[in-house]
ROLUM-991472 format. One record per atom (N, C-alpha, C): z, y, x negated; residue in one letter; atom name. Coordinates in nm, 3 decimals. Layout:
BEGIN
      c3      c2      c1 res atom
       Z       Y       X   a   CA
...
This chain:
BEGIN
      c3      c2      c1 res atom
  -8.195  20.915 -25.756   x    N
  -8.197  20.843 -25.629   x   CA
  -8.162  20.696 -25.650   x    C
  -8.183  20.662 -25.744   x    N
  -8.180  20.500 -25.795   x   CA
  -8.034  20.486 -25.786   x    C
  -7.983  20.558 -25.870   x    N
  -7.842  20.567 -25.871   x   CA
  -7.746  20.562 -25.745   x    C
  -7.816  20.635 -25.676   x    N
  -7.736  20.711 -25.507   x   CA
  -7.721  20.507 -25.443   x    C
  -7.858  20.469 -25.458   x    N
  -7.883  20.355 -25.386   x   CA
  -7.770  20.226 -25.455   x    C
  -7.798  20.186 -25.595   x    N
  -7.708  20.124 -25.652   x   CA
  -7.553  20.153 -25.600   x    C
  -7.493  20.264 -25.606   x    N
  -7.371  20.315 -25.573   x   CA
  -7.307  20.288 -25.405   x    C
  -7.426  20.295 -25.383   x    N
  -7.397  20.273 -25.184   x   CA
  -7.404  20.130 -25.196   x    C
  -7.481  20.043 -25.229   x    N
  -7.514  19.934 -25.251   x   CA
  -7.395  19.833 -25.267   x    C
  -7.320  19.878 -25.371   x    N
  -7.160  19.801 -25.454   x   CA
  -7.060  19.892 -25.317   x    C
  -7.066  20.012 -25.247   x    N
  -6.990  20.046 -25.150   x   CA
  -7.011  20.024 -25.023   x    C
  -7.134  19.952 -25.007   x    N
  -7.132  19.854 -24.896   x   CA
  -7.081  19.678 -24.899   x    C
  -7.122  19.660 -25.082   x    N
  -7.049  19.531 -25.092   x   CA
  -6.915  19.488 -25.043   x    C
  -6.888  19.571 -25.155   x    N
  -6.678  19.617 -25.137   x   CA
  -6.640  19.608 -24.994   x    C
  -6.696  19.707 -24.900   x    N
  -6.658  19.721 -24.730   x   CA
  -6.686  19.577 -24.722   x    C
  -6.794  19.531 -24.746   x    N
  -6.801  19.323 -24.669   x   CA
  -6.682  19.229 -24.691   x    C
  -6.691  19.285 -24.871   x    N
  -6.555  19.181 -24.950   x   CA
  -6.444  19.187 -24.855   x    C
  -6.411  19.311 -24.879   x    N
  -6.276  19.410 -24.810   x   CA
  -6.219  19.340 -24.599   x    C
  -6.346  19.300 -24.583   x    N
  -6.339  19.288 -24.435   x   CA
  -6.323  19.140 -24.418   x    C
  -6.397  19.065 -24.512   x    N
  -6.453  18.907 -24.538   x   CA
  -6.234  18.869 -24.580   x    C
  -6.215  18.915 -24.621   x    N
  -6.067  18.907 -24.724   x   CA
  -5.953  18.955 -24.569   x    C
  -5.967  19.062 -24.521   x    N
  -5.872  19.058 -24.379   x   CA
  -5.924  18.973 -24.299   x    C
  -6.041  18.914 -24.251   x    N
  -6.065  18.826 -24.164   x   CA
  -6.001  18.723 -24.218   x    C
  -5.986  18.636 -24.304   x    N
  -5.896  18.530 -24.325   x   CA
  -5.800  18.581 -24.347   x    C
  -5.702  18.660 -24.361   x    N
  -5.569  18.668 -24.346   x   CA
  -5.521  18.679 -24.190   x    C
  -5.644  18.738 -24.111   x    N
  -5.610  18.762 -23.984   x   CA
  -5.638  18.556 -23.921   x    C
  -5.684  18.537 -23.958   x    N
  -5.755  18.404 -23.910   x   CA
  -5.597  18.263 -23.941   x    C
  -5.522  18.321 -24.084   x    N
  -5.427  18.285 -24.076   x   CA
  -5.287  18.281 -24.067   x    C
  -5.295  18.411 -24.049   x    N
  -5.157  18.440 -23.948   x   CA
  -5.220  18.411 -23.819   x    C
  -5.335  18.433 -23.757   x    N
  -5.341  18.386 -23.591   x   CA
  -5.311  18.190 -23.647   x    C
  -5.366  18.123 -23.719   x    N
  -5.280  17.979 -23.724   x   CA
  -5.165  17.996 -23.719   x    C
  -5.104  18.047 -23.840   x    N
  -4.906  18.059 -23.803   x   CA
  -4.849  18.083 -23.709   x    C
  -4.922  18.185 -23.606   x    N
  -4.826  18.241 -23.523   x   CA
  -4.904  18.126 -23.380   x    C
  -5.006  18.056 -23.367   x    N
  -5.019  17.931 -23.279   x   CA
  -4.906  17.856 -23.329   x    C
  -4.901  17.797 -23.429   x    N
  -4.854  17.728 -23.427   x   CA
  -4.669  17.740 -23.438   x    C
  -4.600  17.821 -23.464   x    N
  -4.489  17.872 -23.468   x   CA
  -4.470  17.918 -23.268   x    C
  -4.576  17.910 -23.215   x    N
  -4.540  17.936 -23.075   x   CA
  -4.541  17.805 -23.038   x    C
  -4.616  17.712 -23.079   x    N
  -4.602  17.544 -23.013   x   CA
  -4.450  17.481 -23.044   x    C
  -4.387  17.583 -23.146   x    N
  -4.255  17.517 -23.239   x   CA
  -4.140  17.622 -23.111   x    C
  -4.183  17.691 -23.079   x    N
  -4.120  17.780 -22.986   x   CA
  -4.095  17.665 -22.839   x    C
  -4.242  17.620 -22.845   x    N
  -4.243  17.576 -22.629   x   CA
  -4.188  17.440 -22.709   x    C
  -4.168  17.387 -22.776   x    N
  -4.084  17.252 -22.818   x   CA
  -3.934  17.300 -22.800   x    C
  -3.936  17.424 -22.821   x    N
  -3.751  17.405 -22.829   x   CA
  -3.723  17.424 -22.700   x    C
  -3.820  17.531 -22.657   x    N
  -3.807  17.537 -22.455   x   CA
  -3.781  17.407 -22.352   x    C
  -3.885  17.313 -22.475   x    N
  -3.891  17.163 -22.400   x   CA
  -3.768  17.112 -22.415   x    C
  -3.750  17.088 -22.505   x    N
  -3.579  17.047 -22.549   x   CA
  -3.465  17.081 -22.503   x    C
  -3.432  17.244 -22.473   x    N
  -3.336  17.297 -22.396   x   CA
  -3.391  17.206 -22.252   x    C
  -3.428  17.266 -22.150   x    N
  -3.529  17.213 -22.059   x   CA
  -3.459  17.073 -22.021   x    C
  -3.474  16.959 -22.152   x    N
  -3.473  16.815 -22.127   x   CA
  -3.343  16.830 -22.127   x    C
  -3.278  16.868 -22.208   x    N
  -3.096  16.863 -22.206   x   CA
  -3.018  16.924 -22.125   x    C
  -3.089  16.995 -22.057   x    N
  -2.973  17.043 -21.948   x   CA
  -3.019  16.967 -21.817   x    C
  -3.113  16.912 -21.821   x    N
  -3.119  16.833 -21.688   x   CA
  -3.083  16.685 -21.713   x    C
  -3.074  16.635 -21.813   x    N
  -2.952  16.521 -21.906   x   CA
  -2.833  16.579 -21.827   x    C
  -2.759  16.641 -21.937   x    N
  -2.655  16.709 -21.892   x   CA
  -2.578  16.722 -21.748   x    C
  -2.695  16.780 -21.682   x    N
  -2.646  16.798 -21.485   x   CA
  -2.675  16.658 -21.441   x    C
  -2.721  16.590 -21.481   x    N
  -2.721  16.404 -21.415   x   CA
  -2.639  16.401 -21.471   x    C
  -2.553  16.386 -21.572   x    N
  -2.416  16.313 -21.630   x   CA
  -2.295  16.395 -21.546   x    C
  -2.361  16.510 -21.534   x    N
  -2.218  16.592 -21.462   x   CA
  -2.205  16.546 -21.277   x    C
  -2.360  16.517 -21.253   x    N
  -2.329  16.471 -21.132   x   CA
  -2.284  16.358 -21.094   x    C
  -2.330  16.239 -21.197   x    N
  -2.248  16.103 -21.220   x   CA
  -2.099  16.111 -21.188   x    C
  -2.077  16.241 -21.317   x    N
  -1.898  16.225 -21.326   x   CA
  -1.855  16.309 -21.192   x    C
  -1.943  16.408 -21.123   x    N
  -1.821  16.410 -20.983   x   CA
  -1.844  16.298 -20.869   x    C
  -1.894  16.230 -20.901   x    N
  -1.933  16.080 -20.783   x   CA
  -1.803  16.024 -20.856   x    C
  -1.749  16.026 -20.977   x    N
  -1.633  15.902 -21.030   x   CA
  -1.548  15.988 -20.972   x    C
  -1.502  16.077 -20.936   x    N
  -1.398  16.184 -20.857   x   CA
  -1.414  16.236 -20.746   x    C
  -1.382  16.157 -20.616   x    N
  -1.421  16.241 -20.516   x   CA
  -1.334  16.345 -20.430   x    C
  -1.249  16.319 -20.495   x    N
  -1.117  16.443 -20.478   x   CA
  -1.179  16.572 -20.486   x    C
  -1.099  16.654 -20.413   x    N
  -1.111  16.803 -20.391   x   CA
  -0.953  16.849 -20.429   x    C
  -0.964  16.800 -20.588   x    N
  -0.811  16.805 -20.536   x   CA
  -0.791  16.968 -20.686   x    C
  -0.919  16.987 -20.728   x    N
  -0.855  17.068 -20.870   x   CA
  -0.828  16.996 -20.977   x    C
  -0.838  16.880 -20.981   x    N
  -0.806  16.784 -21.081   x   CA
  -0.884  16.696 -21.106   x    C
  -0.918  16.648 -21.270   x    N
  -1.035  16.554 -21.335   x   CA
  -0.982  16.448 -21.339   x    C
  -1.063  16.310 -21.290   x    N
  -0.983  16.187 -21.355   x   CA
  -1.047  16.155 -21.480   x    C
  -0.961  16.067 -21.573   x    N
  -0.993  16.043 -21.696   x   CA
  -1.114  16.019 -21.699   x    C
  -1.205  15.935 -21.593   x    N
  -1.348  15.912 -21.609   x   CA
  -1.430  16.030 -21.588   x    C
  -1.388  16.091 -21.495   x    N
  -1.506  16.248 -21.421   x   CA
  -1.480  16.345 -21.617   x    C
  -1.369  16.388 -21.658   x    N
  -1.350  16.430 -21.742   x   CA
  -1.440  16.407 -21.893   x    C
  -1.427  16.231 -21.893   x    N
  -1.516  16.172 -22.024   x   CA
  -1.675  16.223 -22.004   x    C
  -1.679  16.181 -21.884   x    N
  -1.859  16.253 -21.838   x   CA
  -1.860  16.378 -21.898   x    C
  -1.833  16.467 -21.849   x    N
  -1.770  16.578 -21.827   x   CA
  -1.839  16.643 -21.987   x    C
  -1.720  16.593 -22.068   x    N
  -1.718  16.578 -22.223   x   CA
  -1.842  16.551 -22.276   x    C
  -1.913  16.433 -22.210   x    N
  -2.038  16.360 -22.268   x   CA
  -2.164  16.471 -22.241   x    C
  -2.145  16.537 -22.101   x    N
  -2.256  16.609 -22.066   x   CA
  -2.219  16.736 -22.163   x    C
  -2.155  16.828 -22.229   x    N
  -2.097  16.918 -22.249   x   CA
  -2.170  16.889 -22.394   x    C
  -2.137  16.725 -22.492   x    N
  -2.226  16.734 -22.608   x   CA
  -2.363  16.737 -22.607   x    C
  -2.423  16.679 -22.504   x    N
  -2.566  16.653 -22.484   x   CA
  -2.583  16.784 -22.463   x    C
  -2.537  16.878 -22.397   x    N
  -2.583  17.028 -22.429   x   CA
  -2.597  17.085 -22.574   x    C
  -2.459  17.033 -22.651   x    N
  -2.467  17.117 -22.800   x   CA
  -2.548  17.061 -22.866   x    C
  -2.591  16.927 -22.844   x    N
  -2.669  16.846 -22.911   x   CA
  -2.830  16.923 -22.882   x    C
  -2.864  16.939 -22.764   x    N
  -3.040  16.958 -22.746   x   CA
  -3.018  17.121 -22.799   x    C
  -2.928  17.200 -22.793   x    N
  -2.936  17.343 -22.845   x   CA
  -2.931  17.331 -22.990   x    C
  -2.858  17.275 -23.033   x    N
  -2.884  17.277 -23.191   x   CA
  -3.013  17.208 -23.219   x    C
  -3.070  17.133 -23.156   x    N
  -3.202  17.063 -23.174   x   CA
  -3.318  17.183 -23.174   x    C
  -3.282  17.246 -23.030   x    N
  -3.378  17.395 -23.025   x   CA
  -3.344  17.469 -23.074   x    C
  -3.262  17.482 -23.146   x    N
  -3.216  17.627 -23.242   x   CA
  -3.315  17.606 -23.358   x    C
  -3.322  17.478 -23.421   x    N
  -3.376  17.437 -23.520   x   CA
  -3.521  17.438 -23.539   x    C
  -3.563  17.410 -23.424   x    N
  -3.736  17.438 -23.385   x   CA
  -3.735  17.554 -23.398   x    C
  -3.667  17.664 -23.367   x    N
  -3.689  17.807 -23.291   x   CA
  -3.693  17.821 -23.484   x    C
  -3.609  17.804 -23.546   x    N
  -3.580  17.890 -23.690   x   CA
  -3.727  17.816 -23.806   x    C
  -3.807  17.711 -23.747   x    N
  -3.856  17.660 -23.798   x   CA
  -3.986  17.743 -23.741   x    C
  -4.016  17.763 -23.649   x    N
  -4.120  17.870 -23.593   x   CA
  -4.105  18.013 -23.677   x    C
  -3.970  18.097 -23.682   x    N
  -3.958  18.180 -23.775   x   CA
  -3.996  18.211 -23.890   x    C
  -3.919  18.076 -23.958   x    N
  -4.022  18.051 -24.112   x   CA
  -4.171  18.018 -24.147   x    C
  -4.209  17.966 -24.043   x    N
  -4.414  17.958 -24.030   x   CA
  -4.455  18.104 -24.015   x    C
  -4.387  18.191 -23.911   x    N
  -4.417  18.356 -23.912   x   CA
  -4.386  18.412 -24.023   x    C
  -4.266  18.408 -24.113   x    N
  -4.251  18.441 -24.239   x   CA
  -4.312  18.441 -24.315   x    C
  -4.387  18.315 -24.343   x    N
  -4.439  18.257 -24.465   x   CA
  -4.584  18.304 -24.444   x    C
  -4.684  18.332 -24.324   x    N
  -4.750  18.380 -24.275   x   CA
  -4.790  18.558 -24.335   x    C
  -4.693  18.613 -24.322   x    N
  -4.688  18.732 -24.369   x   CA
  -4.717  18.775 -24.502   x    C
């Protein structure tokens, strides 16, 4: 009987260890994946900020053109251009957050 007890004893330890050991892995992937979602709503923010950049510069440049004519003037056009980088610009900005959230989930695992 001594034995039976000792034996259950180390197989109730083990189950604590065993559970004590997934609770912090669970405890830190739930950090990674908070925080890889805050790296997520940053790039949301970013797209978000740049396209409403973007549509003020585009609305600037059709006030420099008030033609209906099918045709850009050199100024409506430069806008045009300017709003068009400020797009590639805040997407590559959020691409970069987004792949940086990825690698916190990665590394997590």
């Amino acid at each position: 009987m001594k034995r039976t007890v000792n034996f259950a004893s180390l197989l109730a330890a083990a189950a604590v260890a065993g559970l004590m050991v997934t609770g912090c892995q669970n405890r830190t992937e739930q950090a990674a994946e908070a925080k890889a979602d805050s790296l997520e709503n940053q790039a949301d923010a970013v797209r978000a900020e740049g396209e409403q950049k973007a549509d003020a510069i585009e609305e600037n440049a059709d006030k420099l053109d008030p033609k209906l004519d099918g045709k850009d003037s050199a100024a409506e056009q430069s806008e045009e251009n300017r709003a068009q980088a400020v797009r590639e610009g805040t997407e590559k900005k959020a691409d970069s957050l987004e792949n940086q959230a990825d690698a916190v989930r990665d590394t997590a695992k």
